[in-house]
N, C-alpha and C positions, 0 to 999 in steps of 0.2 A: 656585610652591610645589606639595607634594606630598598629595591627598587622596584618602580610600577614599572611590568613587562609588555610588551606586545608580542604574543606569540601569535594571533588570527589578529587581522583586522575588523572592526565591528566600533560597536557603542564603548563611548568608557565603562560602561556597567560590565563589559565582560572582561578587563582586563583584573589583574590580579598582583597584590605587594608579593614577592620574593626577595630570598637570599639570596645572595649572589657575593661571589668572591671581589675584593679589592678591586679595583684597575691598577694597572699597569702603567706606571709613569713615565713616558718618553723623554728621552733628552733635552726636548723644546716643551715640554708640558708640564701642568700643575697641580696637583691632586688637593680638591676641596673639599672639607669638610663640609658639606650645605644646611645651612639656615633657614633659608626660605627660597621658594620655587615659584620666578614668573608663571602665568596660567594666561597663554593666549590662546586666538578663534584659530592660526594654524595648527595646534597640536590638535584640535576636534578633524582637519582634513590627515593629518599625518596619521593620529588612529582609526579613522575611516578607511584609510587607504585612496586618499584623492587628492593627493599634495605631490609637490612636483618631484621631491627627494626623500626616497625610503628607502634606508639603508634594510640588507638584508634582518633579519627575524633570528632567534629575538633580541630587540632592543628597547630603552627606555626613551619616549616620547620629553619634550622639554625646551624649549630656548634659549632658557636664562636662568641663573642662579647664584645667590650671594649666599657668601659662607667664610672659613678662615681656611687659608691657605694649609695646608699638611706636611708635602714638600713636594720640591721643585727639583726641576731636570739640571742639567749641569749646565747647559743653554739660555738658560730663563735670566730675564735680568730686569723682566717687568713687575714682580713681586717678591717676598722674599717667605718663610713659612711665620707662623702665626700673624700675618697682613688677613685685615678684613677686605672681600674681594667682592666684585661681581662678574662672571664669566657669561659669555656671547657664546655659546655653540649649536649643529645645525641640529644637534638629537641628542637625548643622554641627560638632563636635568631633571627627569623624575625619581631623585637618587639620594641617598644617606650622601653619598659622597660622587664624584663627577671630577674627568681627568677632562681640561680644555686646554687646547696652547696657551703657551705662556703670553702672547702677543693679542689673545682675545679674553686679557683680562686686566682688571681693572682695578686698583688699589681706592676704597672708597672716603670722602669726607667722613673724618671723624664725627661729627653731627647728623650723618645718615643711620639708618637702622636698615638693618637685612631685608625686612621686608619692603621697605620704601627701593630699595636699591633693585631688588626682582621685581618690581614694576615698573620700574623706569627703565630695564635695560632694551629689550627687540622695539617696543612701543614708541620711545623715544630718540630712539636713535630711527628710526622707521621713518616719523613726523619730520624730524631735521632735515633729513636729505630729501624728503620730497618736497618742502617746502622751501630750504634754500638751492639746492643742487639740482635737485629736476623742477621744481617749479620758478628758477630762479627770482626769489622775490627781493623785493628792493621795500628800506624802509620806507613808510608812510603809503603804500597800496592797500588795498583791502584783499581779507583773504577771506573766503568762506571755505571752512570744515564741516561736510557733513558728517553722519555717525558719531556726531562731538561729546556725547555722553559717554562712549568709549574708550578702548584703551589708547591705539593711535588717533581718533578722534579730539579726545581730551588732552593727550599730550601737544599736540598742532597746537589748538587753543591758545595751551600755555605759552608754547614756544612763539608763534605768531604773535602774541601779544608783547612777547620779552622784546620782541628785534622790532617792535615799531608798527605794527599793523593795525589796521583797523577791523576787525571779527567777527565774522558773521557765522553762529553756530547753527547748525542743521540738525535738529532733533526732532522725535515723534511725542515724549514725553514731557511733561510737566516737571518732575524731578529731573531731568537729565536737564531739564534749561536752565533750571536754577544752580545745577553741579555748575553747566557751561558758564553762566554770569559770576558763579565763585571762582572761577579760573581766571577772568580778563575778558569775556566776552561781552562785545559793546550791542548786536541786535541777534535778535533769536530770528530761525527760518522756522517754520511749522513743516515738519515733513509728515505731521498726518493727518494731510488734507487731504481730500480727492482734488486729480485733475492735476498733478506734480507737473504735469507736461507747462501747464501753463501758470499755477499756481507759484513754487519756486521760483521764476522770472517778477511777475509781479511784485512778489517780494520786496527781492531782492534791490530791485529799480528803485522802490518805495523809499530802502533806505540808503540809496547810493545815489538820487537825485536822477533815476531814470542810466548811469551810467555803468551800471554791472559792476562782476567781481574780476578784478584782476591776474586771482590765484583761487583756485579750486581744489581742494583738495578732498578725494572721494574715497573711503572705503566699501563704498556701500553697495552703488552699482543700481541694475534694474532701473526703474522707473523715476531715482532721485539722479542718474546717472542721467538721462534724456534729461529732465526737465534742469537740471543744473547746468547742461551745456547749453542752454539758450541761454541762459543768466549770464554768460560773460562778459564782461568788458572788451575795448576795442583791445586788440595785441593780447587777449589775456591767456593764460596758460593755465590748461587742467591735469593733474598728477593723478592715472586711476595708484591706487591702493589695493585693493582689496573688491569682492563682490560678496560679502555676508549680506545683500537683500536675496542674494539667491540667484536672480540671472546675469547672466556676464552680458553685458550689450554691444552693438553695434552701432557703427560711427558711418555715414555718410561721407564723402570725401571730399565732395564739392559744399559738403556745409563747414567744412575748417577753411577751405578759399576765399568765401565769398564773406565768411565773416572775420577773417585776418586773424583765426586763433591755433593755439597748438596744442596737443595733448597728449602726452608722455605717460608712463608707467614707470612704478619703482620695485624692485627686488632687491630688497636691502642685502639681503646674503649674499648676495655678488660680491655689494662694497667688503663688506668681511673678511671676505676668501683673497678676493685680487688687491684690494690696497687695506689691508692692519691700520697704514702710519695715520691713513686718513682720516679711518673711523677712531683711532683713539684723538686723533687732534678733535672731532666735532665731541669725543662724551667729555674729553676737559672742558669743553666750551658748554656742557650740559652740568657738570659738574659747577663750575663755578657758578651759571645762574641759577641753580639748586643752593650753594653756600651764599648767594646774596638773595634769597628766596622770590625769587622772578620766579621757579618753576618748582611744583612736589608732587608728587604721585598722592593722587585718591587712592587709598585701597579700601573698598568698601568692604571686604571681610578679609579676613586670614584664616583658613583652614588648616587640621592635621593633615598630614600627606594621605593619611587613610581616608580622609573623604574626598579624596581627587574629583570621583565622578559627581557627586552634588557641585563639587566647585566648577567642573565642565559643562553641566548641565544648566545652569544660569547662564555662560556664555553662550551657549547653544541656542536660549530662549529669548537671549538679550535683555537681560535683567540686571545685568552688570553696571552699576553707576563707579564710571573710572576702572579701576582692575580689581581682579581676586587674585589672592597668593595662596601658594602650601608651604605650610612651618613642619619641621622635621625632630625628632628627638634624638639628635646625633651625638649629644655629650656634651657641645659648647654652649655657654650661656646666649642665650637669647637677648631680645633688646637691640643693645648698637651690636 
């Protein structure tokens, strides 16, 4: 089978498709045929070499991938083989085929397609726990998502809007506001204004009656990361995400005192590793408001696996409206 390798770390333009022998199926593990290939902003730091977990060289870059099952360990009781699937792993998705536990996988709605399902997998399961779990939100608060033309971005959106919130999307773009208001979002923030420090509050105030956002949730960081933490509500809670503007900011300590807020961080991978039962209880709970279509993945394009790095290189540049996927020529029919 055929996989994109990391043997140096660098640009995706220097990595390279190989052959590479089968994997090897563990007793608790499930060998997929792959379909199609999530493409998130962390495999651009895992083939950088700036991500917090890289396993030794070489290995294939990846997070998520939906496919049909091939077979399974003698352990496995979460799928069975020819079951269409989506798998969670922490590397190894840029692949013809991909062995994940059998407990980080995922048997999908028949009304889903492979590609919708590799988009929805790290991204939304990402947005749910930071919005119910670490930002613990309660219906009927308001939440602003910034980066909302994005993958975890847009996913929040969707999800914040399904459980009852009121939505405040953070975008720089004109296409990305209109993705955001096809998703459930009730007012746009302009994040490219000058002056975010004080612009984003203004906002925000304007359209909460002067009383902020409740739940914050940021991929973004830098300078929409300051001017978002004055936007808050009284008690409101900020969830960082991610820093794709580039710098990782700093927090004053006497400014979460004095303004009675708090501000958490989420590393979804954790949930993955230490609780399975949990994360599969929230993607049933993802799955069914996808089968009552409260939530669906944008994919703004689907690529051949061979052009990985054109499809990296829009994430890279932020060009991405919702997700990109890579479709694979493994032998199984495409489509659902």
């Amino acid at each position: 089978m055929r996989a994109i390798l990391i043997r140096e770390h660098g640009e995706p333009s220097s990595l390279v498709i190989e052959d590479v022998s089968t994997p090897v199926v563990g007793d608790d593990e499930v060998l997929i045929d792959v379909q199609a290939i999530g493409v998130n902003y962390p495999d651009l730091l895992v083939i950088g070499g700036q991500y917090q977990i890289l396993p030794p060289r070489p290995f294939s870059p990846g997070k998520d991938a939906a496919g049909v099952v091939a077979a399974v360990g003698k352990y496995v009781t979460s799928c069975k083989p020819g079951d269409r699937v989506v798998a969670q792993v922490e590397y190894g998705a840029y692949a013809e085929q991909l062995v994940a536990r059998g407990v980080n996988c995922f048997v999908l709605p028949e009304s889903m397609p492979y590609t919708e399902a590799a988009a929805m997998g790290l991204v939304y399961q990402t947005a749910y726990f930071a919005l119910v779990e670490r930002g613990q939100f309660r219906s009927g608060e308001t939440v602003m998502v910034t980066g909302a033309g994005g993958g975890v971005g847009l996913a929040a959106v969707q999800i914040a809007k399904a459980l009852g919130a009121t939505v405040l999307a953070g975008v720089r773009k004109e296409n990305h506001a209109q993705l955001a208001r096809e998703s459930g979002a009730d007012y746009i923030i302009n994040l490219g204004v000058d002056n975010l420090h004080e612009e984003i509050r203004r906002q925000v105030h304007a359209v909460t009656n002067g009383r902020g956002a409740d739940v914050v949730l940021d991929p973004l960081g830098g300078d929409v990361f300051d001017g978002s933490l004055r936007a808050m509500a009284w008690r409101g809670r900020m969830v960082v995400i991610g820093f794709a503007a580039g710098r990782i900011p700093t927090i004053k300590a006497n400014y979460l005192l004095v303004k009675n807020i708090a501000v958490s961080g989420i590393q979804w991978s954790d949930y993955r590793e230490r609780d399975p039962a949990w994360v599969r209880r929230v993607q049933d709970e993802l799955f069914q408001l996808y089968t009552e279509g409260k939530i669906k993945a944008h994919v703004m394009q689907a690529f051949p696996m061979e052009q990985f790095a054109e499809a990296l290189s829009l994430v890279k540049k932020g060009e991405v409206n919702g997700k990109v996927v890579l479709t694979t020529n493994s032998g199984k029919p495409q489509g659902k």
